[in-house]
Structure formats: structure tokens, C-alpha cells
GUNULUM-205745 format. One record per atom (N, C-alpha, C, CB): residue in three letters; x, y, z. Coordinates in steps of 0.001 Angstrom, whole numbers, plus 500000, padded with zeros to 6 digits. Atoms other than C-alpha are relative to their C-alpha. Glycine has a CB too. Example, Ala and Ser with C-alpha at 12.3 -4.5 7.8 and 13.67 -1.06 7.14 Angstrom:
2
ala500890498810500000ala512300495500507800ala500900501200500000ala499008500027501246ser499180498810499940ser513670498940507140ser499230501090500730ser500414500462498585
//
This chain:
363
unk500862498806500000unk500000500000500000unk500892501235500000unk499028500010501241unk499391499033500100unk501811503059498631unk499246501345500892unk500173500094498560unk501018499330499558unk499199505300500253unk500269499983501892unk498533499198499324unk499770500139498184unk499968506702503912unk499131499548500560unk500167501160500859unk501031500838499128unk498025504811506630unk499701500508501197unk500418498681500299unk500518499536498573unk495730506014509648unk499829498689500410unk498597500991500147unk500019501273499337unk495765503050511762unk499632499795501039unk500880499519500086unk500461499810498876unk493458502883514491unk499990499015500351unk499060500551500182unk499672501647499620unk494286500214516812unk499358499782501987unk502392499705499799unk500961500031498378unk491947499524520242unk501084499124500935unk498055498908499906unk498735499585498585unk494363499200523196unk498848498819501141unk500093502665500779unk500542500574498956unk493249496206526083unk501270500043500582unk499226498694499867unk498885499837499577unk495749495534528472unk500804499166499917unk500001500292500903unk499028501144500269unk497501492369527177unk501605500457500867unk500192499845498050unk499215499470499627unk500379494485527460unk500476499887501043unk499843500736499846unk499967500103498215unk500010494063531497unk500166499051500182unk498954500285500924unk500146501549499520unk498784490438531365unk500521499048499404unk498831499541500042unk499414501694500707unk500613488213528973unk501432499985500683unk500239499869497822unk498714500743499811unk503477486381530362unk499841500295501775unk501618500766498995unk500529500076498202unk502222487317534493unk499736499501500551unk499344500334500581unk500400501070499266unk501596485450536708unk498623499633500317unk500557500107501018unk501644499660500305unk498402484441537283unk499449500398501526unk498992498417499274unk500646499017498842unk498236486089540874unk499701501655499470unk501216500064501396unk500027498318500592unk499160489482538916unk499396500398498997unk501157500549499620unk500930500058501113unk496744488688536298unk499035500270500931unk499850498690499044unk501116499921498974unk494043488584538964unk499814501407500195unk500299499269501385unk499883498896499673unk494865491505540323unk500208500645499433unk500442500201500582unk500393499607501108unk494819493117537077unk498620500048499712unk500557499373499221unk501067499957500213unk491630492377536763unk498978500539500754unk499860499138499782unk500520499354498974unk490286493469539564unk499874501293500354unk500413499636500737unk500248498641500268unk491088496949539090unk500155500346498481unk500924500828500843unk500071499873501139unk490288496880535441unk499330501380499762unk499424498890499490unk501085499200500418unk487731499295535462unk500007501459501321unk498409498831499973unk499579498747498813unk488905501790538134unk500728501546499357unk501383499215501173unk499289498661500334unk489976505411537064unk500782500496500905unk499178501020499725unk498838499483499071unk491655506017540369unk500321498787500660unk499632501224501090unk499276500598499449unk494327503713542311unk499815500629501159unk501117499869499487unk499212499560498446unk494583503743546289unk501933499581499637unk499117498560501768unk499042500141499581unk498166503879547062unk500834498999499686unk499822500083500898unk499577501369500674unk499253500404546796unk500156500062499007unk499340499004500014unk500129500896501676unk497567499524543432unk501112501104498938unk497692500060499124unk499396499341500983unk499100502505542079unk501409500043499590unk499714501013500188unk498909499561500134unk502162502207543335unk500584498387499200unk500634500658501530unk500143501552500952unk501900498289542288unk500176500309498299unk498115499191500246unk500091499534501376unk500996499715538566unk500730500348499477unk499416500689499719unk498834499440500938unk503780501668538211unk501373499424499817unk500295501257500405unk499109500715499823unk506567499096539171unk499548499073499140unk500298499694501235unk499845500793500880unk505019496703537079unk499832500673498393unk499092498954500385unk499326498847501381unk505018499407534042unk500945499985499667unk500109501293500036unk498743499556499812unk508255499978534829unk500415498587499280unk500522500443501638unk499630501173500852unk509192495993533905unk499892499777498955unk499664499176500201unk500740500202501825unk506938495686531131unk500741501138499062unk497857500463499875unk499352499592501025unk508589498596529319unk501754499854499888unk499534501315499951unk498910501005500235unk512031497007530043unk500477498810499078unk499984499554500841unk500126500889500944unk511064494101528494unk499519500254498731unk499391499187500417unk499946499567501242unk509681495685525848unk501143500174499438unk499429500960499882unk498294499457500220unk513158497452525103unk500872499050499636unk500734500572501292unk499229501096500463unk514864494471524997unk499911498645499228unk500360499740500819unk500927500926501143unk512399492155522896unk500555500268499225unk498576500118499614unk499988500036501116unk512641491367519622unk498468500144499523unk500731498902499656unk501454499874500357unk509567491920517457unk498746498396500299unk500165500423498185unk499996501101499735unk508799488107517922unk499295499495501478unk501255499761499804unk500471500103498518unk508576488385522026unk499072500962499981unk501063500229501172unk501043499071499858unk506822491876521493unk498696499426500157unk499981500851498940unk500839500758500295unk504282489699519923unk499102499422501059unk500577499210499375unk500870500679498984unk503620487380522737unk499670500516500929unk500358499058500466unk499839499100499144unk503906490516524725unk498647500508500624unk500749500971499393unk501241499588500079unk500933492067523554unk499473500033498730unk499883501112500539unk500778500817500907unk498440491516521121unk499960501216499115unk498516499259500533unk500070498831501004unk498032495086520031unk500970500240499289unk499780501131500486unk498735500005500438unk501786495190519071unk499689498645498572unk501229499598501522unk500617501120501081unk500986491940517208unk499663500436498982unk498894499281500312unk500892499901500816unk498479492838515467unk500551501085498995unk498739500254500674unk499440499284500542unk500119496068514473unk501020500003498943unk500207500384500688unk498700500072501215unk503038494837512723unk499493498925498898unk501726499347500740unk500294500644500830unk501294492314511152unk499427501019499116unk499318498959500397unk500722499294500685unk498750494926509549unk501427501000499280unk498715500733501008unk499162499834500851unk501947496808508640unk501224499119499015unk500347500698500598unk499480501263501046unk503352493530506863unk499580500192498811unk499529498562500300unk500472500251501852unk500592493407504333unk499638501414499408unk498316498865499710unk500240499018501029unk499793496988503762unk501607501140500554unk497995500827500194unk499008498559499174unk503254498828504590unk500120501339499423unk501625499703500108unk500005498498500386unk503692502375504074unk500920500814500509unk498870500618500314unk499145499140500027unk506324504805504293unk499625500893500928unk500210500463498848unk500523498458498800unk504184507444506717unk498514499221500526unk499489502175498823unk500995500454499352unk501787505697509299unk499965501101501340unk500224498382500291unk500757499457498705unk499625507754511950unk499361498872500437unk498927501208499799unk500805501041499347unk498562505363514542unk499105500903501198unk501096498700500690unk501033499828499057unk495483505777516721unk500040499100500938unk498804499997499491unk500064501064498806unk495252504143519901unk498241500001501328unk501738500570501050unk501150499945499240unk491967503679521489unk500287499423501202unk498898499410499405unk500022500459499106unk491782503288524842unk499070499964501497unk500871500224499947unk501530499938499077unk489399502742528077unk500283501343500917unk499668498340501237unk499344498725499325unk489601505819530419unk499752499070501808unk498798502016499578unk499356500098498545unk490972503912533297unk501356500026500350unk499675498912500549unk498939499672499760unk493824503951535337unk501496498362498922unk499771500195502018unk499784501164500156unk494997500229534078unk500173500648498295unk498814498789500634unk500361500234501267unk493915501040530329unk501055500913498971unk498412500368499885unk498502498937500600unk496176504145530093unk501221499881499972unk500250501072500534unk498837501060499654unk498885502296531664unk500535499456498868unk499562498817500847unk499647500714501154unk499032499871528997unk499870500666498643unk499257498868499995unk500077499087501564unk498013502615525850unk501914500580500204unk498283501940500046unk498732499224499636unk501194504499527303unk501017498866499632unk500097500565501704unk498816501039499995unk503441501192527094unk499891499889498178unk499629498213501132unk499666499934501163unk502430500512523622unk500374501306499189unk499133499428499537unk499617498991500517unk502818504015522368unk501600500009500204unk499230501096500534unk498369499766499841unk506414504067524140unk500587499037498465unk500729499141501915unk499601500893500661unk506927500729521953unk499828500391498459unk499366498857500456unk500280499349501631unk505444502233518555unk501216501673500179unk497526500592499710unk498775498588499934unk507913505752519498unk501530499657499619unk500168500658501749unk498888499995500391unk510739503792519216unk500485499846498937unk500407499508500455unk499829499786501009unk510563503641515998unk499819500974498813unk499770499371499950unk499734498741500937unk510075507052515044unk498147500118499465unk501481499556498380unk501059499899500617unk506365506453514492unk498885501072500515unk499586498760499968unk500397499116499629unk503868508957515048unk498709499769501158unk499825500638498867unk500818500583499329unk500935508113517796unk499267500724501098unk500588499041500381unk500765498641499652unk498131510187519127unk498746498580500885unk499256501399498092unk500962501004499550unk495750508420521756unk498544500667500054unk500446499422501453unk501566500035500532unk491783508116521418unk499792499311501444unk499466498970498293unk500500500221499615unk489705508425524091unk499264500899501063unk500452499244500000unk500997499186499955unk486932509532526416unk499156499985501556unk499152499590498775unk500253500280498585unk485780510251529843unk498689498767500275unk499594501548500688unk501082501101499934unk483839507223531106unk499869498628498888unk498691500823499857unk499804501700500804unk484722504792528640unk500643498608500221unk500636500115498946unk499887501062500208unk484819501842530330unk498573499231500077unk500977499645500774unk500964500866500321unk482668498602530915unk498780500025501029unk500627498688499890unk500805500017498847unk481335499247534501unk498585500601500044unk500711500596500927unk500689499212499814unk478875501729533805unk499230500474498871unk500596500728500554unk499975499893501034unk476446501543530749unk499257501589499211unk499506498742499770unk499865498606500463unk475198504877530481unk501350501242499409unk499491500438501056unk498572499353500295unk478760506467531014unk500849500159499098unk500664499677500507unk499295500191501323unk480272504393528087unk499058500450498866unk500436498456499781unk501055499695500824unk477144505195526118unk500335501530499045unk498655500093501049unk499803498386499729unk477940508885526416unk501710499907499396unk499741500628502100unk498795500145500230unk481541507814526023unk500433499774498698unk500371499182500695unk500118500367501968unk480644506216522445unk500261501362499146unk498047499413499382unk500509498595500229unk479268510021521547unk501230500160499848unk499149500920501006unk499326499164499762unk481870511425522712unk501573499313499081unk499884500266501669unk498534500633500629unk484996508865520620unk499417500248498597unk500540498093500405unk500717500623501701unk482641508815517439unk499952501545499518unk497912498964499958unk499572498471500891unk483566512799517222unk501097500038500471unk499211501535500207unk498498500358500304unk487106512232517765unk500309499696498951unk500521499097500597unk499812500851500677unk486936509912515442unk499875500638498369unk499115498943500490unk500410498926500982unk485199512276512837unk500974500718499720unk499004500846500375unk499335498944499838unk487639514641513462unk501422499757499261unk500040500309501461unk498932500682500743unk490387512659512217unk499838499082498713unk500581499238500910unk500401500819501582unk489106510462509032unk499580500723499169unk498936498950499919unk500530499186501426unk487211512615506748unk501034501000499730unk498436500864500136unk499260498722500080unk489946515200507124unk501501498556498792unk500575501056502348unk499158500649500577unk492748512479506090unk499571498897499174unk500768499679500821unk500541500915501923unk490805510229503391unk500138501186498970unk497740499318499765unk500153499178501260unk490414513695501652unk501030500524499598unk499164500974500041unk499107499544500111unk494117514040501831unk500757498573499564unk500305500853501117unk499401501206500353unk494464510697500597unk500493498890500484unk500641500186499580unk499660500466499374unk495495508829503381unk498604498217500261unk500368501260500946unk500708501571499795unk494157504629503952unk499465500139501477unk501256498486499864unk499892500003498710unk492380504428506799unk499574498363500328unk499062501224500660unk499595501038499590unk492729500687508858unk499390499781500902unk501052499888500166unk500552500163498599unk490744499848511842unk500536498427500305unk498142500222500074unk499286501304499360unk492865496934514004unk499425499706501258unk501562500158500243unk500604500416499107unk490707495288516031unk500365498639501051unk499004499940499371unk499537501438498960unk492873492641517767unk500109500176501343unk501436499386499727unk499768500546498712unk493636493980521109unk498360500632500471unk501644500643500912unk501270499332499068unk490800495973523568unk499014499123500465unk499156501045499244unk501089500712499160unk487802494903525225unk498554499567498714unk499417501353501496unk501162500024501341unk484624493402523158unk498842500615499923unk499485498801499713unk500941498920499973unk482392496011524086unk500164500906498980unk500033500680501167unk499528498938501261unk484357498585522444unk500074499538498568unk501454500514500230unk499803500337500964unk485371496634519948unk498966499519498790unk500703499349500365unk500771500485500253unk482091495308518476unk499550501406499445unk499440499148500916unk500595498797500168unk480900498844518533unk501087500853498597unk499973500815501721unk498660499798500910unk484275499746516755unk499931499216498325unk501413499192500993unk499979500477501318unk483636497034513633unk498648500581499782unk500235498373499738unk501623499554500689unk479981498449513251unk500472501521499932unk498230499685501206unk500006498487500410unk481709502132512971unk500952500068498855unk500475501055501225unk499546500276500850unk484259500934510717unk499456500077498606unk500290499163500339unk500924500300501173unk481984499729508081unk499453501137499200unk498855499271500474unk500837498676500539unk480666503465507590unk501776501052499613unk498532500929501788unk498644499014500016unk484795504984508152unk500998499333499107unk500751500224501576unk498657500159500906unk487510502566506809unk500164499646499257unk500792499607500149unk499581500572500808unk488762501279504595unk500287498469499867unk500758500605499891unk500192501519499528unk489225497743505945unk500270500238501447unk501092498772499272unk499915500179499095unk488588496576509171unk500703498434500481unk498893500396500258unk499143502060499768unk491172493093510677unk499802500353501230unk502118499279499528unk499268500076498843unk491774491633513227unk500915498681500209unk499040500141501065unk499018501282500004unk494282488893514499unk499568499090501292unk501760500503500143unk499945500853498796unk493269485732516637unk501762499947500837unk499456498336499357unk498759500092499626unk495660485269519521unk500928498795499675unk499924500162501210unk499241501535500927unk498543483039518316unk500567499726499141unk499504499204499552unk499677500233501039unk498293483353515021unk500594500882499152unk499213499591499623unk499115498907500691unk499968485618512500unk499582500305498374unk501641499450500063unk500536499640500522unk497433485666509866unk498837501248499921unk499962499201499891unk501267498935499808unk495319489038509912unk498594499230499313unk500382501686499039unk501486499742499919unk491263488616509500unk499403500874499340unk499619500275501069unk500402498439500285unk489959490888507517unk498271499792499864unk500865500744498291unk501549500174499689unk486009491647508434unk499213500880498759unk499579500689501720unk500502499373501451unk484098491750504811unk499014501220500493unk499037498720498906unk500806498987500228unk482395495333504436unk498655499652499572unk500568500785499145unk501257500335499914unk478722495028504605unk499058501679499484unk499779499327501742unk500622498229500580unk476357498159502250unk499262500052501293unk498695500259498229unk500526499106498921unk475622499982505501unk499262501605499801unk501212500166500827unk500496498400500082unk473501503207505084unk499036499853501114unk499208500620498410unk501170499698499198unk472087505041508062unk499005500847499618unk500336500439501062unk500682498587501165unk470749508149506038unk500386500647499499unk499377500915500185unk499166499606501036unk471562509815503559unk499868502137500099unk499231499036498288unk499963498566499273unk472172513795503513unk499062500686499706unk501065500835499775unk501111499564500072unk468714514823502500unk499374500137501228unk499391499351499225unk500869500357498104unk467323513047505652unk500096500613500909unk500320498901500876unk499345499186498812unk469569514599507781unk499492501648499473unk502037499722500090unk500322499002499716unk468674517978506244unk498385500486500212unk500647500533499197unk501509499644499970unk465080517755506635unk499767499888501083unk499044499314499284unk500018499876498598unk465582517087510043unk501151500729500493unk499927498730500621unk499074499328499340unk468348519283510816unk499741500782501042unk500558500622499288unk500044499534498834unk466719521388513273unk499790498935501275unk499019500952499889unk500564500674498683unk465112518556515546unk501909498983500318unk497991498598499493unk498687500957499645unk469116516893515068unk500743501263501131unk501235499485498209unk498835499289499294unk470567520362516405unk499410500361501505unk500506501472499097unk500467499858498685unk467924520713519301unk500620498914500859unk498497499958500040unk499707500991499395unk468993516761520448unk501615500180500508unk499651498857499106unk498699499535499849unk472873518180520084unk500261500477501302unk500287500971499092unk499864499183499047unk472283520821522362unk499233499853501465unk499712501086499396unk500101499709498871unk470059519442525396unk498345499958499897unk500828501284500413unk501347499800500344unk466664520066524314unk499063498386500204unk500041500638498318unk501237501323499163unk463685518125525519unk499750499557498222unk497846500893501310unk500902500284502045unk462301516453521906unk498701498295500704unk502337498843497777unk501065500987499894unk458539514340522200unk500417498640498854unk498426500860499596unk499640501153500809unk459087510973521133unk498926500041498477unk499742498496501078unk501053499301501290unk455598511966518689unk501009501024498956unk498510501242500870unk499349499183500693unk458238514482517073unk500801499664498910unk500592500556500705unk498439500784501312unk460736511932514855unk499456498608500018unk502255499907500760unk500516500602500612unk458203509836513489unk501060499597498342unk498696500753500055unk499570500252501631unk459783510151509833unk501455499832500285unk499659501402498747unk498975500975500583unk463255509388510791unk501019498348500492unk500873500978499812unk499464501785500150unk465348506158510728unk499868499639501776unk502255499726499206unk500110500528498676unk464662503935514238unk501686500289500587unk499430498206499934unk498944499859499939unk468313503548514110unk500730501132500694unk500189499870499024unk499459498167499404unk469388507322514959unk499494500142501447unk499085501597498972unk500200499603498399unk467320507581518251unk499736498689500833unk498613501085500245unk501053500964498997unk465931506225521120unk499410500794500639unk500546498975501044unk501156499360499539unk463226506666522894unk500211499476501868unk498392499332498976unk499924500060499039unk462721506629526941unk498992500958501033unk501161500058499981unk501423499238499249unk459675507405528871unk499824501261499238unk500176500460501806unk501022499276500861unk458052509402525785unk501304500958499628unk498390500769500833unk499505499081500430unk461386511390525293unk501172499075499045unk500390501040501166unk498947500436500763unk464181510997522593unk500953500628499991unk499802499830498944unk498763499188499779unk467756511236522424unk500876499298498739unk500734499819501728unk499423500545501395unk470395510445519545unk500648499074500367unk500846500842499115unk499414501270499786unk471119507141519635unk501953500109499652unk499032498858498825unk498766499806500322unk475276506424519108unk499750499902498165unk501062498795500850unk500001500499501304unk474421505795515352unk499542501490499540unk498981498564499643unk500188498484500355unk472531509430515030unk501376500496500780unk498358500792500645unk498653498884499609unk475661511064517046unk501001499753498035unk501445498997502129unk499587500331500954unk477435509378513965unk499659500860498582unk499668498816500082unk500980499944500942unk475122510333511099unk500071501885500497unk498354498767500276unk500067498430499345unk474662514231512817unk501406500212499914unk499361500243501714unk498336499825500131unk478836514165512972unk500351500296498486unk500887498498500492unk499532500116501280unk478813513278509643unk499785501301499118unk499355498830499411unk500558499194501223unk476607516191507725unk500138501188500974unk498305499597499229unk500906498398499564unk476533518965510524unk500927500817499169unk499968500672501993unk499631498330500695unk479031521398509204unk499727500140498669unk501597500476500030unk500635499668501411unk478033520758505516unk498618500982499698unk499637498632499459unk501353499337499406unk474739521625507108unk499526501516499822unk500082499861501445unk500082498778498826unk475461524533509401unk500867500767498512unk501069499756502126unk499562499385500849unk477645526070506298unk499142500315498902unk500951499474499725unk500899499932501179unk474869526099503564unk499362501240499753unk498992499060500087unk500932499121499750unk472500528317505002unk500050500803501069unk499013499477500025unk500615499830498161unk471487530476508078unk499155499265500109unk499308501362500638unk501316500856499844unk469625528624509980unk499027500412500698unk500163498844500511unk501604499570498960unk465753529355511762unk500725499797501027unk498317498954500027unk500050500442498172unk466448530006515768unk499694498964500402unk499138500623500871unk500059500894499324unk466329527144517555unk498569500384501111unk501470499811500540unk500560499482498956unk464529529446520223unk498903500885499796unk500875500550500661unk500587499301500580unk461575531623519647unk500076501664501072unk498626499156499690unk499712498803499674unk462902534084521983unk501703500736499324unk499853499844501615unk498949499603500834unk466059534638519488unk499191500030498626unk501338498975500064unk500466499781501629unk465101536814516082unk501120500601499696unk498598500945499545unk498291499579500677unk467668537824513708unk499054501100498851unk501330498127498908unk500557499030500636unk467154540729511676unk500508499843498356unk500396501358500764unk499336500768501257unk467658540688507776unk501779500372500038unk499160500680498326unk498491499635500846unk471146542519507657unk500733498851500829unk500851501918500237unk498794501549499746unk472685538870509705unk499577499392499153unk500059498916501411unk500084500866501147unk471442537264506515unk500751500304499077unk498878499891499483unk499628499210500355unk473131539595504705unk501573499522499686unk499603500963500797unk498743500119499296unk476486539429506478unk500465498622499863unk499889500388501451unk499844501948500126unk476167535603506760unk500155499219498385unk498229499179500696unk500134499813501929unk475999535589502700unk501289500533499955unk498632501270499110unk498374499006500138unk479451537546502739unk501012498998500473unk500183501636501203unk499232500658499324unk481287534795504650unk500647498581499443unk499315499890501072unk499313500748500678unk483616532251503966unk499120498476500798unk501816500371500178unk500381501279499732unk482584528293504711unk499958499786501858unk501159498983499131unk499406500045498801unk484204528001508244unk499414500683500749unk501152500274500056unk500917499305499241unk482681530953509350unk498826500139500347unk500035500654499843unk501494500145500096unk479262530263508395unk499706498789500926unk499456499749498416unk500240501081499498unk479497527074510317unk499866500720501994unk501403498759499393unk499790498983498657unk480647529529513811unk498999500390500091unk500912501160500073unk501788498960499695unk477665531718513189unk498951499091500291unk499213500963498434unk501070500460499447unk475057528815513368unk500425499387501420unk499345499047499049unk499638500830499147unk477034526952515988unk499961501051501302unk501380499256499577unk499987498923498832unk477073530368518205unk498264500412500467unk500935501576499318unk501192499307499161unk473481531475517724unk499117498601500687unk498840501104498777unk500385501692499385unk472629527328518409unk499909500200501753unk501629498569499535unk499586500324498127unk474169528100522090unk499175500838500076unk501610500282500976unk500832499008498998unk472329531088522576unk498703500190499945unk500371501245499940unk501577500653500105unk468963529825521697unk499885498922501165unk499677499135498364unk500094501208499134unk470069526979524156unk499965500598501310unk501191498936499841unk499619499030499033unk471070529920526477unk498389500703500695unk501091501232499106unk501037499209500013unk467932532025526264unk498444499219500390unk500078500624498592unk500609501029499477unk465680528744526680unk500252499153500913unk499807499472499353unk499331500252499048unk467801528213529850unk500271498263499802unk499240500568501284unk499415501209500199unk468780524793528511unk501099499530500192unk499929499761499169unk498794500231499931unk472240525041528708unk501239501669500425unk500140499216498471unk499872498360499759unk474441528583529749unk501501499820498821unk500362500730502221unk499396499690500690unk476435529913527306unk501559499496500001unk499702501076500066unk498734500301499425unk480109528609526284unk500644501105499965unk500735498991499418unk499170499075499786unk482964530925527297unk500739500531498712unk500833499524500961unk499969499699501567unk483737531259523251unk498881501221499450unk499602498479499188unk501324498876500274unk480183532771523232unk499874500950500668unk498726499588500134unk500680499274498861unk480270535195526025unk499162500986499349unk500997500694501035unk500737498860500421unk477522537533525811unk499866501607501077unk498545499283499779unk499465498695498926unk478720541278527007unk499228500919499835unk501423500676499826unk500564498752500114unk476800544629527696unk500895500894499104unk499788500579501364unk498810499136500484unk478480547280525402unk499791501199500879unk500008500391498313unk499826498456498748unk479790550438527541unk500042501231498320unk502485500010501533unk500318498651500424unk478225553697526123unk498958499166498524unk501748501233499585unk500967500200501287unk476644553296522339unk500770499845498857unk499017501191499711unk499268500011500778unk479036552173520298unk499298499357498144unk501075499232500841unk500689500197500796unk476464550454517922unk498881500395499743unk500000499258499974unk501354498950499712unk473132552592517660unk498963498358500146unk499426501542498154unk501093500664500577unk470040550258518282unk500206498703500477unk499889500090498508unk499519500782498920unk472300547520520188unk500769500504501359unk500793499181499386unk499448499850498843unk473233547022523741unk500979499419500276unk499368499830500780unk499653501347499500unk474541543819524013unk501270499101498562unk498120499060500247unk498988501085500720unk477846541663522081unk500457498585500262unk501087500495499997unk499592501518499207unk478350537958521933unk501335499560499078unk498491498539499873unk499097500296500807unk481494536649520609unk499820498786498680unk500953499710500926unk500422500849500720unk481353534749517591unk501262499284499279unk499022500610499180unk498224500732500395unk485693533901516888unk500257501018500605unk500893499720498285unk499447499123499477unk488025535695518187unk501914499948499747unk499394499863501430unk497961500115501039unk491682534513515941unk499506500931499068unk500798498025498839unk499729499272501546unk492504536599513017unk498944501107500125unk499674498883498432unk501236499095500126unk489467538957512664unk499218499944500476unk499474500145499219unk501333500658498859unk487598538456515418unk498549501077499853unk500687500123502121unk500918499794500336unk483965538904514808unk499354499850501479unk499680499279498851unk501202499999499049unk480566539983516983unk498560499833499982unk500003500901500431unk501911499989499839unk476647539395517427unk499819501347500671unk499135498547501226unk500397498822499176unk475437542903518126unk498522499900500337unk500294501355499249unk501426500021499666unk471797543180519728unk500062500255501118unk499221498910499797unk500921499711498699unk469554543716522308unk498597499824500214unk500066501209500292unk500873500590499551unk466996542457524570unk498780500766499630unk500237499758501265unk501901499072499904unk462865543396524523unk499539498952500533unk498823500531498356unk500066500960499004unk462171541898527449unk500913498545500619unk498970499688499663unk498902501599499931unk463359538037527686unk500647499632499113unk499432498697500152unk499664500496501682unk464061537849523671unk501140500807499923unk498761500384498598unk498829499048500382unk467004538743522244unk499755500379498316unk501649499131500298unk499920500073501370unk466997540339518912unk501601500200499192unk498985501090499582unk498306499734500550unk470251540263516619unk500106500809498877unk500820498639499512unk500109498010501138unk471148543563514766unk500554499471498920unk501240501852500547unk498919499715500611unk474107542912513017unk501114498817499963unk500439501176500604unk498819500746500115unk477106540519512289unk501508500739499321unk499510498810499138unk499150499181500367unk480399542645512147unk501155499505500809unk499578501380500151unk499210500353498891unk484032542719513122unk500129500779501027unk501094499768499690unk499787498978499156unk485115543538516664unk500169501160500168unk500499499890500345unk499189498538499557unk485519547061518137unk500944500125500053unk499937500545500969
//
């Protein structure tokens, strides 16, 4: 494969447990799922770190192998597709144990000059299924964040599913199917990769998503939504829960996928019906480059979320009184960027509503 390679590779802790004893396997296991160490375990954790990347160091690729599985798996996948410039991804659980072992293999992929950026997300482990739920959300725009940007720069992307846990991982070949390019994995042992045939997956297509784009950006932001409300789209995207709906991990996906194409197109209708925009921010918003147009819906989004006390404004958005009259007809500035040419929301209240004057740069 002449073609540089993103190589996302899910992280368990083999790394810790192969070749241990099986008291220190135990006890591995036992604080699998812990984000904080008492004293002991921690100090336990870091002395046996300390070995394991010893032995790493002095392995051959061969022992690496039996070392850990993710290592394994890794060099095998760079066997059959090698490449001259690999970014590796490392998924990993957000415990104390999980980082442990991401950290050991990263040391082990560094020594060869390779590049390696870790993936992951508060609450992502197994203990707690809301937490990881939320945790999904929250890896599956990571995840975004890094693939569409480097397929469109030409880059292979790889999903290596040999080491991690089968929670993640399961969830991981059903996100694949929509992101990479091929998804393997390697039984332990063996030294043949797996490769898991691609299956025509469509959740919806970008019509769908824009015909529902407002009820996707209310679910984004917090907003109550009647399960009666998203009749027309795919089961798949939500769920439902005592009469209310929320975006399933497959809509976070699907909503990841189209929002800024979205949010860049058009202005969009308030979210809020105590936020009106006047014509000259249509105007202004028409004048703007791609990037920016995406800021402007994503700012007045918060402050519709703001103004319908749903959520309080982020510190990107602050919304300030202006001192004296510097804009006739507004009171009030919310930030809308603030690199290079930093831009403002000018307006002011009538009563609880906010109206928006103007879209200009800073004072």
C-alpha cells in the first residue's frame, strides 16, 4: 500500500497480562475498570510498568508479539499493507489500568520514530452503561475529526481490532463499516490478519439529515424532543425513553457526519423563539467564507440553548453589555471567533428575547 496509513488500533491491556503470573493477572483484573488507584495499586501499577517497558526494550519483534496483542496485530497489519508514513490511533478505556498499557504501547510504537496520538473519552469503560454510552458520543467525534479530514488528503484508513475489550470493539467494527477502509483483526497466536468483509451499511443519507436538521441540532444541544416528534426518521438514529428521545450512538454518527456541511449552507431558523435575527445577519452571513458560516450557526445554536435556559452559554460565546453606544440600536455583544478577525453578534433584549442587529468585526 503506497498510500499513507491512519491506523486505528483499540488498546486492552495484554500488554500488562501476557506472560504474568496468574496472581498478577488477577489483580489486574480486579482493578480493570477503576479510574483512580489507592496507594498500593498505584504504586503496584507503576513498578510493574516499569518491567513491562524494560522488556519491551529488549524484545525482539517476535517476544513483542507474545507481549501484547496490540503490538501483534500492528506489525502484522503493517506487513501486508506497509507504508512509508503511518499515523497510529490508539483507542483506549479511560481507566487507570487502560492508560497504563496505551502508554506502554505508544512508548513501543515511538521507538521507531512512528507517530501516535491516543483516542479516548471520559467514562469509557465497561462498569457503567450509560457512562460508556455517552463515552461512544463522545469517541465517534474524535473519530470524525480525524478520518474525513485524512481520506480527503488521501490517506488509507485501517481499523485493528485485535487487542481491547469486546464492548468497544464490536461497537468499533459496526463504525468501521461506515469509516475505513478495511477493518482486521488477528486471533491470539496466530499471524494471519482477518479481515472483516464490508457490509452496504447506510444510516441516512444527507437529505434526511437535512430535513431534520433542526430537531438533530435541538437533540445536540440538550433540548427536551417528544418521542411523537421523529416519526419520519430512521429507528436507528434515536431512542426513545419514557416518551422522550435522544440520539442514539448511530445518530451522534450520522449528525457528525453532515453537521458542518449543514450549518455552512445556510442560516439557519432560531432554535429558540425568543432569538430573532434581523435581515442585515442574513446579509452578512451571505458575505462569509465556509468556516465561518458554520461559527455563526454553531454560536446562535448556544444562545437559543442559552435564552431557553437549557444550557448557559460557552465561554467562546460570552455575551457582554456594550459600555456607552458604540452600535446605535444595540446594547449587548456575543462573541462569535476571536483569531485573526475576530467577529461579533450585536443586539439587544425586549424583554426576555434577544433580537440580533448585526454581524460585524470587533471594536
Amino acid at each position: 500500500m503506497s498510500k499513507p496509513v491512519l491506523l486505528l488500533s483499540t488498546c486492552g491491556i495484554s500488554v500488562l497480562t501476557n506472560k504474568a503470573t496468574e496472581e498478577k493477572r488477577s489483580w489486574l483484573n480486579s482493578i480493570t475498570n477503576k479510574t483512580m488507584l489507592n496507594h498500593a495499586d498505584s504504586r503496584r501499577l507503576n513498578e510493574h510498568v516499569a518491567e513491562r517497558l524494560e522488556s519491551l526494550r529488549h524484545a525482539d519483534a517476535a517476544v513483542r508479539g507474545k507481549l501484547s496483542a496490540e503490538l501483534n496485530g500492528i506489525v502484522e497489519v503493517l506487513k501486508r499493507w506497509p507504508s512509508s508514513r503511518v499515523q497510529h490511533l490508539l483507542v483506549h478505556t479511560d481507566t487507570a489500568v487502560g492508560k497504563a498499557a496505551a502508554k506502554l504501547v505508544k512508548e513501543a510504537l515511538e521507538e521507531g520514530s512512528e507517530q501516535v496520538q491516543f483516542l479516548s473519552a471520559a467514562g469509557l469503560r465497561t462498569d457503567d452503561l450509560a457512562s460508556f454510552r455517552d463515552a461512544l458520543s463522545d469517541l465517534t467525534s474524535q473519530i470524525e475529526q480525524w478520518i474525513p479530514t485524512h481520506k480527503e488528503q488521501g490517506w488509507a484508513t485501517i481499523f485493528n481490532l485485535t487487542g481491547g475489550f469486546k464492548s468497544l470493539n464490536g461497537y468499533l467494527q459496526a463504525l468501521g463499516m461506515l469509516y475505513a477502509d478495511r477493518c482486521v483483526f488477528l486471533f491470539e497466536g496466530a499471524h494471519e490478519l482477518m479481515e472483516i468483509p464490508r457490509l452496504p451499511v447506510r444510516l441516512a443519507d444527507e437529505d434526511e439529515v437535512r430535513r431534520h436538521s433542526a430537531l438533530f441540532r435541538r437533540l445536540a444541544l440538550g433540548y427536551t424532543v417528544d418521542a411523537e416528534d421523529i416519526r419520519d426518521i430512521p429507528d436507528a438514529l434515536l431512542l426513545v425513553d419514557d416518551g422522550k428521545a435522544t440520539t442514539s450512538v448511530w445518530g451522534d454518527v450520522v449528525w457528525q457526519r453532515f453537521r458542518k456541511k449543514l450549518l455552512g449552507e445556510a442560516l439557519q431558523e432560531p432554535l429558540s423563539s425568543k432569538l430573532t435575527l434581523r435581515p442585515s445577519i442574513l446579509k452578512a452571513f451571505e458575505g462569509l467564507q465556509l468556516d465561518r458560516r458554520i461559527q455563526v450557526n454553531e454560536a446562535l445554536d448556544n444562545l437559543s440553548a442559552h435564552l431557553d435556559d437549557i444550557r448557559p452559554l460557552l465561554k467562546a460565546n460570552s455575551l457582554k453589555k456594550l459600555e456607552g453606544k458604540p452600535v446605535p440600536g444595540s446594547t449587548h455583544e456575543m462573541y462569535l471567533w476571536s483569531d485573526a478577525s475576530a467577529w461579533r453578534l450585536f443586539g439587544h433584549f425586549e424583554q426576555d428575547c434577544f433580537a440580533a442587529d448585526s454581524l460585524a468585526p470587533h471594536l
